[in-house]
Backbone as JSON, one array per atom type, in Angstrom:
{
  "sequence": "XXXXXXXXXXXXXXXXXXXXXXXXXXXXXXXXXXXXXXXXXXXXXXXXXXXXXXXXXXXXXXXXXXXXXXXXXXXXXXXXXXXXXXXXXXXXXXXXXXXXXXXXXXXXXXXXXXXXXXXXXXXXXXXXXXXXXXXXXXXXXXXXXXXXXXXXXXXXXXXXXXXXXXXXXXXXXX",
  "N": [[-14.36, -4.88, 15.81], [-10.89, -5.53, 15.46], [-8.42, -3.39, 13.6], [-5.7, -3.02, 11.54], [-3.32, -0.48, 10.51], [-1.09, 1.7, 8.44], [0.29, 4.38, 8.48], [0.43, 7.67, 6.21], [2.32, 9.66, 6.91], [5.9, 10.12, 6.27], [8.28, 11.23, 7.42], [8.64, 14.73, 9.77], [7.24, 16.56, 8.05], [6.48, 15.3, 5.65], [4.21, 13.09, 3.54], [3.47, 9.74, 2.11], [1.55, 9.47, -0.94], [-1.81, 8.7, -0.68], [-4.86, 6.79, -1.17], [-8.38, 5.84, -0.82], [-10.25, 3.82, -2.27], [-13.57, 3.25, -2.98], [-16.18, 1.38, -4.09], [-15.69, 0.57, -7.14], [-14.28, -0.14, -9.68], [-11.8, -2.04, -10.96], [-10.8, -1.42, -13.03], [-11.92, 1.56, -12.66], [-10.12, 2.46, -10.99], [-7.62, 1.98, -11.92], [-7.99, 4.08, -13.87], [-7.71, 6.61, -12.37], [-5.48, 6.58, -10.93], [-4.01, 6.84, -13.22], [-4.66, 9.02, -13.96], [-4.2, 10.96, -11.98], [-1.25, 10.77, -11.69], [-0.42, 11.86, -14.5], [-1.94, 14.53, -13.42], [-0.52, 15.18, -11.21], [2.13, 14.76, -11.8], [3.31, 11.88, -10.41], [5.04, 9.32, -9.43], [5.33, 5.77, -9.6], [2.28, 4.02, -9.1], [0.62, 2.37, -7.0], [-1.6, -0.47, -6.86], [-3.93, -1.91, -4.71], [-6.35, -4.4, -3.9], [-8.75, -4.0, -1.7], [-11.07, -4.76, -0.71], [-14.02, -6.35, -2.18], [-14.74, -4.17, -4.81], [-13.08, -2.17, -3.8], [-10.61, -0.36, -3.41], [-6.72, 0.36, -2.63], [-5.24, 3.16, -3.08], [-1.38, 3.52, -3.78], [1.72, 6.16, -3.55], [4.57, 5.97, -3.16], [6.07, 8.67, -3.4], [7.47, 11.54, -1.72], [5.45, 14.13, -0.66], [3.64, 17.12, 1.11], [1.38, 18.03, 3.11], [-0.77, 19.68, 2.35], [-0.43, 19.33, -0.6], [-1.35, 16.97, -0.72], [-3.84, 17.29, -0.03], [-4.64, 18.48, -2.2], [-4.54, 16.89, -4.05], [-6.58, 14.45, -3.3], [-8.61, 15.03, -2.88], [-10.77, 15.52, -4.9], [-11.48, 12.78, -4.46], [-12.6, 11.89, -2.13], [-14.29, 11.72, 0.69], [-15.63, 14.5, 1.92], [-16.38, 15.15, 4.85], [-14.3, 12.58, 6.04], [-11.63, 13.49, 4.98], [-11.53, 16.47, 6.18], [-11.75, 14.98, 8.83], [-9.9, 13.25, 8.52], [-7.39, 14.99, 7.76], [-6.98, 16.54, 9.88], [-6.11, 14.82, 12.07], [-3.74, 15.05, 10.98], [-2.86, 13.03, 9.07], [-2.63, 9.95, 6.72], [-4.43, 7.27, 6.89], [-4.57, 3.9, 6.01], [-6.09, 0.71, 5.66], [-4.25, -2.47, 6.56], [-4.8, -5.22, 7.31], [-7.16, -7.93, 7.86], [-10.64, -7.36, 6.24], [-13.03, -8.34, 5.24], [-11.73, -10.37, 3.54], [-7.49, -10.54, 3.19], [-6.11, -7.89, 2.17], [-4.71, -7.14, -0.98], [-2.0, -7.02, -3.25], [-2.42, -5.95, -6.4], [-1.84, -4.55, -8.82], [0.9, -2.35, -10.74], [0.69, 0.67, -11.48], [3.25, 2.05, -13.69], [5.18, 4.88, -13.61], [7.89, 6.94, -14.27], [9.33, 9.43, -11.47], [10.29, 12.39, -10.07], [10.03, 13.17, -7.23], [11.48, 12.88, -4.11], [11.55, 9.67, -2.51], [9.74, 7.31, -0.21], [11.4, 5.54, 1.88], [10.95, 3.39, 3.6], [8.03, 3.2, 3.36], [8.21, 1.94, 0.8], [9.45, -0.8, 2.25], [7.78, -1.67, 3.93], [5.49, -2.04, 2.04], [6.49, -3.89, 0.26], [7.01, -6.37, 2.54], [4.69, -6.47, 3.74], [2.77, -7.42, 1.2], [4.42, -9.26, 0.0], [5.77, -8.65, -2.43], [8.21, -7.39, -4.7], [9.33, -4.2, -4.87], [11.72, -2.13, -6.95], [14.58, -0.61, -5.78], [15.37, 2.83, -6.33], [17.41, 5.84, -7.0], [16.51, 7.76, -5.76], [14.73, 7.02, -3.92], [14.7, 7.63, 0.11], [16.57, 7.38, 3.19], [15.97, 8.02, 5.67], [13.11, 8.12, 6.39], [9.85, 6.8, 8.41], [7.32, 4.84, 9.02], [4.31, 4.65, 10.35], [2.79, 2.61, 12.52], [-1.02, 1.79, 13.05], [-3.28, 0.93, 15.33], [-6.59, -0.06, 15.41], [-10.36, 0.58, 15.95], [-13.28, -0.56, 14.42], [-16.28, -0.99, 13.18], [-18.41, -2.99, 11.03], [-20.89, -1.9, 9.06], [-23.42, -2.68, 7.31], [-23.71, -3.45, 3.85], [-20.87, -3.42, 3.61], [-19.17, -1.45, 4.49], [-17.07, 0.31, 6.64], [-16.36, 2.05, 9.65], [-14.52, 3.71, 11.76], [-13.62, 4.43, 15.14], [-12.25, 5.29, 18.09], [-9.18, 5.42, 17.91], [-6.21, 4.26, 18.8], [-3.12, 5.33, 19.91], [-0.76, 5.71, 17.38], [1.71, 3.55, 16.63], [5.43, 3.97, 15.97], [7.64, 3.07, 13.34], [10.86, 2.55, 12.84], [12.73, 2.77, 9.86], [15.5, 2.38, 7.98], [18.47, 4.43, 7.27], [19.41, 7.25, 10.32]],
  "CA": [[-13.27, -5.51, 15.11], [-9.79, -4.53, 15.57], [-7.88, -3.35, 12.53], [-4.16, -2.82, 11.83], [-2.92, 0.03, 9.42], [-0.28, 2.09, 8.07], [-0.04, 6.35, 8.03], [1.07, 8.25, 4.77], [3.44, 10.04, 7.39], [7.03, 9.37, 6.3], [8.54, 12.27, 8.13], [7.69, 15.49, 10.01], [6.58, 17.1, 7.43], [6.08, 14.93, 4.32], [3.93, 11.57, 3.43], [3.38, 9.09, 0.71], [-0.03, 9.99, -1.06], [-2.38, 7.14, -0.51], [-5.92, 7.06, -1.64], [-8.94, 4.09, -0.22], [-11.1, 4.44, -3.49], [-15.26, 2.17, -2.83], [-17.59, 1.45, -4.85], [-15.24, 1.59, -7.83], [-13.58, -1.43, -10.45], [-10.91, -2.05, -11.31], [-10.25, -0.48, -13.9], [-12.03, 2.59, -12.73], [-9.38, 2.53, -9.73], [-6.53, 2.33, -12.58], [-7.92, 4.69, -14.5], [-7.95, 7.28, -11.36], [-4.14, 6.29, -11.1], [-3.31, 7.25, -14.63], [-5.14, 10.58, -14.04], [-3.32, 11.29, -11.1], [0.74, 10.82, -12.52], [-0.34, 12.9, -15.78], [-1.78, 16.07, -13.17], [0.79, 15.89, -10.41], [3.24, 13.99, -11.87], [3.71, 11.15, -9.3], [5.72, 8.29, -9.7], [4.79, 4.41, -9.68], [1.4, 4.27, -8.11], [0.19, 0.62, -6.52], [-3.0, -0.6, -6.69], [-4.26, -2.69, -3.5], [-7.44, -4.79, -3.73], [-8.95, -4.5, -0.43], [-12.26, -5.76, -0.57], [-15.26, -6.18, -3.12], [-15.24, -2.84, -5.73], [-12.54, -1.37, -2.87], [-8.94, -0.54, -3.98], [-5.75, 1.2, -2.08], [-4.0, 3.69, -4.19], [-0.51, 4.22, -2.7], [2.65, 6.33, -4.77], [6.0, 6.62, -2.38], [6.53, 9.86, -3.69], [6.89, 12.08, -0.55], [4.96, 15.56, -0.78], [3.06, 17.7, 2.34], [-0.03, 17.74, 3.46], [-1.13, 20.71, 1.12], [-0.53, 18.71, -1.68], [-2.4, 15.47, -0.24], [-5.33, 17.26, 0.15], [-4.97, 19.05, -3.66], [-4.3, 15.24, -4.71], [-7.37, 13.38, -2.23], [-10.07, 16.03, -2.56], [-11.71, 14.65, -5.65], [-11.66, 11.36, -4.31], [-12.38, 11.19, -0.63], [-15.65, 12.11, 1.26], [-15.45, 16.05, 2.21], [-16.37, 14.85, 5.66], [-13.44, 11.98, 5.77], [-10.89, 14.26, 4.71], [-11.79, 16.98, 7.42], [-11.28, 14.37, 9.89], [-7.74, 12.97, 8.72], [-6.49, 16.53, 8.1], [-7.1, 17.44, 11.53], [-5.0, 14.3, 12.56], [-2.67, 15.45, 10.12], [-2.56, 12.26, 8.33], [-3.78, 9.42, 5.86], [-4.15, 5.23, 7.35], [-5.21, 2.69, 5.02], [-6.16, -0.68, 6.6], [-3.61, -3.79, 6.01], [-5.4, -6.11, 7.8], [-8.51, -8.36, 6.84], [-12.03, -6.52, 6.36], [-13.74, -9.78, 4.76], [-10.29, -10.66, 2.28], [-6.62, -9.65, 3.38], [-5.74, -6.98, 0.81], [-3.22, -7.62, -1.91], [-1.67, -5.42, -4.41], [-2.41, -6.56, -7.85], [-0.97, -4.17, -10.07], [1.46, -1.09, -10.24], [0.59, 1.36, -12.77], [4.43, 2.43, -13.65], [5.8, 6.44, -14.25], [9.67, 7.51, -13.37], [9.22, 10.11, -11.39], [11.17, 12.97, -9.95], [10.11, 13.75, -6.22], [12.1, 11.8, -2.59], [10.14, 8.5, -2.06], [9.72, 6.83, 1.35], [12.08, 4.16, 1.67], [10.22, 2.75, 4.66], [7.25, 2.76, 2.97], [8.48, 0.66, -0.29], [9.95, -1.84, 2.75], [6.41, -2.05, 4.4], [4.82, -2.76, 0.98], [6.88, -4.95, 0.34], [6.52, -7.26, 3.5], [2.79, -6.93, 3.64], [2.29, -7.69, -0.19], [5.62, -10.21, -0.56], [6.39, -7.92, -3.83], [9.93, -6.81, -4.7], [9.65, -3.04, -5.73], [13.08, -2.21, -6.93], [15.13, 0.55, -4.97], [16.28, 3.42, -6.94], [18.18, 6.78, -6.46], [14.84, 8.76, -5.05], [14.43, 6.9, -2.31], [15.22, 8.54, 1.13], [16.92, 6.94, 4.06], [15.5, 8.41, 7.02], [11.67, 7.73, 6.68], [9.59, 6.15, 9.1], [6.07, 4.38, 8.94], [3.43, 4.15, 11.99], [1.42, 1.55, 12.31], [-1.7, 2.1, 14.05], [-4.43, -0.21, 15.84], [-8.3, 0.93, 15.76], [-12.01, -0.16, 16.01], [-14.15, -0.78, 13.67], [-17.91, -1.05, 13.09], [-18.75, -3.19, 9.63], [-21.68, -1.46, 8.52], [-24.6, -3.02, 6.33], [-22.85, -3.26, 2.51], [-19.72, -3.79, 3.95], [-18.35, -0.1, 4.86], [-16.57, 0.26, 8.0], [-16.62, 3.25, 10.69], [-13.82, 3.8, 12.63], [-13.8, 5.02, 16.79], [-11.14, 4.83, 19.35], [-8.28, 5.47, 17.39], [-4.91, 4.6, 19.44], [-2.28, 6.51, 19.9], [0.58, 5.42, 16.55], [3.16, 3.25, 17.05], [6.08, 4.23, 14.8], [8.74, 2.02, 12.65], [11.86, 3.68, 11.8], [13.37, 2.01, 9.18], [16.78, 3.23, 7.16], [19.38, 5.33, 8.11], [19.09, 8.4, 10.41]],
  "C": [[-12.05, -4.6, 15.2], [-8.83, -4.5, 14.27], [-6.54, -2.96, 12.67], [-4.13, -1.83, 10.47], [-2.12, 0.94, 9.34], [-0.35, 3.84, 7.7], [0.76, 6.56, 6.98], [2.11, 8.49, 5.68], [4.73, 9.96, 7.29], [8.18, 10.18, 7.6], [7.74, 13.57, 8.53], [7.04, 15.93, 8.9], [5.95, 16.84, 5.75], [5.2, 13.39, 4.35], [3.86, 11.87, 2.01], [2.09, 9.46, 0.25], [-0.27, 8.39, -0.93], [-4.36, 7.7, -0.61], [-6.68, 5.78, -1.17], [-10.31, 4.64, -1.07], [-12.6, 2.98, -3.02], [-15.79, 2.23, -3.76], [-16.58, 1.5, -6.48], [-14.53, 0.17, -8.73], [-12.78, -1.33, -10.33], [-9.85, -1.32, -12.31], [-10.34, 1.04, -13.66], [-10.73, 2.91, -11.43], [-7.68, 2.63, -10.9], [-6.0, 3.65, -13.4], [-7.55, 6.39, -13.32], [-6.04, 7.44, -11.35], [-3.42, 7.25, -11.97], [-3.46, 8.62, -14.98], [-4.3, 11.46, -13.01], [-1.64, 11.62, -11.01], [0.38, 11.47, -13.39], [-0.53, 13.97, -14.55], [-0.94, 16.25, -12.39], [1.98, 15.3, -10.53], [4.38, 13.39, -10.85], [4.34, 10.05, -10.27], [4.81, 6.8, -9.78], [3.42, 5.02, -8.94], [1.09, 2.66, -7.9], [-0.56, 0.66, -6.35], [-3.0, -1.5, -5.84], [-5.44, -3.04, -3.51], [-7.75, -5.44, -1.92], [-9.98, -4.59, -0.2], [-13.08, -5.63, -2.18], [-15.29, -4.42, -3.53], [-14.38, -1.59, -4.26], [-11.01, -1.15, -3.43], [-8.26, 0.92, -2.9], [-5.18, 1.8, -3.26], [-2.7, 4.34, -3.47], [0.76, 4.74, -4.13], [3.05, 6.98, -3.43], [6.47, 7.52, -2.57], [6.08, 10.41, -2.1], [6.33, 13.89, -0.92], [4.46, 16.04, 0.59], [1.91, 17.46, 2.06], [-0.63, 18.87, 2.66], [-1.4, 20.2, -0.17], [-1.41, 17.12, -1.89], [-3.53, 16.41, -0.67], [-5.69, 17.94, -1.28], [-5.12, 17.31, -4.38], [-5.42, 14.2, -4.42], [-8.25, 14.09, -2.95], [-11.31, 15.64, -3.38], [-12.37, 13.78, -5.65], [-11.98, 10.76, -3.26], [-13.78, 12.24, -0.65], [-15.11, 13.7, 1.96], [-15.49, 15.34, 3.78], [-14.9, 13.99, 6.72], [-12.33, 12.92, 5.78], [-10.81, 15.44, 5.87], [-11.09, 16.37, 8.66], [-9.87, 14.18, 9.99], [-7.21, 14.21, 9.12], [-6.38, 17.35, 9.15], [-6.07, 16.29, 12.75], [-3.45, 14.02, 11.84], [-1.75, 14.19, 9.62], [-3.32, 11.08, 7.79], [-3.62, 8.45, 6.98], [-5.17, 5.0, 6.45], [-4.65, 1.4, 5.94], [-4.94, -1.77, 6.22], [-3.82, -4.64, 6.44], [-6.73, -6.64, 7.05], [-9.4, -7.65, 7.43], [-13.39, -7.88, 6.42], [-12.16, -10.28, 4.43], [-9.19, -9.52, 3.53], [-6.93, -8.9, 2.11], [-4.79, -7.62, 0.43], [-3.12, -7.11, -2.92], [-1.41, -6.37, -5.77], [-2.03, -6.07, -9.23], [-0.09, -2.83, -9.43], [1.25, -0.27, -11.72], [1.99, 2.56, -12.89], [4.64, 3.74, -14.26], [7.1, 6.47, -13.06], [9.07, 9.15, -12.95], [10.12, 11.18, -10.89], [11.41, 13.55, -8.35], [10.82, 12.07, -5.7], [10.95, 10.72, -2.61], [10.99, 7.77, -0.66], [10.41, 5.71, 0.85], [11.29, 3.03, 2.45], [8.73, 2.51, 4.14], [6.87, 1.42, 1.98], [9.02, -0.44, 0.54], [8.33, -2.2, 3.22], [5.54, -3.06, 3.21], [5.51, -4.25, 1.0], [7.02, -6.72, 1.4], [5.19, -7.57, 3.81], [2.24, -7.76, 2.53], [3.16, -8.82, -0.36], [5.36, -9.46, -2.2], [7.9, -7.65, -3.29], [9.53, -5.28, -5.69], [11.4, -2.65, -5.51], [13.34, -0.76, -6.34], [15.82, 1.71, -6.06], [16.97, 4.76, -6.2], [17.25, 8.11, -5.48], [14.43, 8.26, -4.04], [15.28, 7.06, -1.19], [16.04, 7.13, 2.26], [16.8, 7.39, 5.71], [13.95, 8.7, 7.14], [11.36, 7.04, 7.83], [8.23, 5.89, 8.62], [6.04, 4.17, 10.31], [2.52, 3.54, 11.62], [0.35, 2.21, 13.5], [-2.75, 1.04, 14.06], [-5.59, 0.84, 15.15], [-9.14, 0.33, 15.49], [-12.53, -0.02, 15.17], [-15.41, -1.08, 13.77], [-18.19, -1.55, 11.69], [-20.25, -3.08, 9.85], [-22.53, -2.56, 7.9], [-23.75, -3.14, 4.85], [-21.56, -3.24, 2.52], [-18.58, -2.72, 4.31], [-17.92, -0.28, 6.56], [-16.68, 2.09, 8.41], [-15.43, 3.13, 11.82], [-13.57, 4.72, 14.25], [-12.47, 4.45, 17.47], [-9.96, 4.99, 18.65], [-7.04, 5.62, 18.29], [-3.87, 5.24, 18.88], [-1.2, 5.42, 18.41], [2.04, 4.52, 17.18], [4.49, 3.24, 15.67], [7.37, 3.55, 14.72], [9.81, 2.57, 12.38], [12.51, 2.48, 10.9], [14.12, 2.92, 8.15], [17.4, 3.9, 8.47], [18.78, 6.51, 9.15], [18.1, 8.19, 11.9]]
}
């Protein structure tokens, strides 16, 4: 199966955090959220139901990859994590698995770091939401989309191989 999805990457050296939480409710996927803006005090965070007991956690705040992996580590497979950080970045799927995804809530904090502008335009066209634009978001972001293979598993987990090369969006100024 071929999948379509989106890298934290906004620029060289910063992405959006983004989290692909299994096995996990709804609520426990909010509550994860709410834990996350109190310790590193992130901004909005968006929740994304992307399959059965599966949720996206994405917050346009831009930080480094240092701080991803202080922010992921709790929450991602030691293995998983290894892997991205060696392609020195996140993807979360936006394509269908079983269900498209679709972002069903935003658990709201003002925050204080640069947010991807290009990212809040992506959301926004994938999801048809209107997040509103304020003074923190950047104008020279970019998002890459990327293809890749899939393997659905037994219980509905996927396995990803072949990973093509990024194709990247610029969107905004710059």
């Amino acid at each position: 199966m071929i999948c379509m999805g989106f890298s934290s990457r906004a620029n060289r050296n910063m992405h959006v955090v983004m989290l692909d939480l299994d096995n996990v409710s709804l609520r426990g996927a909010e509550n994860v959220a709410c834990r996350l803006i109190v310790k590193y005090q992130l901004s909005d965070i968006y929740i994304i139901e992307s399959g059965k007991d599966s949720y996206h956690l994405i917050s346009l705040d831009k930080v480094n990859m240092k701080m991803i992996r202080h922010i992921i580590k709790d929450f991602a497979d030691p293995e998983w994590v290894k892997w991205r950080f060696k392609s020195k970045n996140l993807v979360l799927r936006i394509s269908r698995k079983k269900t498209m995804p679709r972002m069903i809530m935003c658990v709201e904090n003002k925050g204080h770091r640069k947010k991807s502008n290009a990212h809040r335009m992506l959301l926004e066209m994938v999801y048809g939401v209107s997040i509103p634009k304020d003074r923190l978001f950047d104008a020279n972001s970019v998002v890459q989309l990327q293809t890749y293979h899939t393997e659905i598993k037994e219980g509905g987990n996927a396995t990803r191989k072949n990973i093509r090369k990024p194709r990247a969006v610029k969107v905004g100024k710059g």
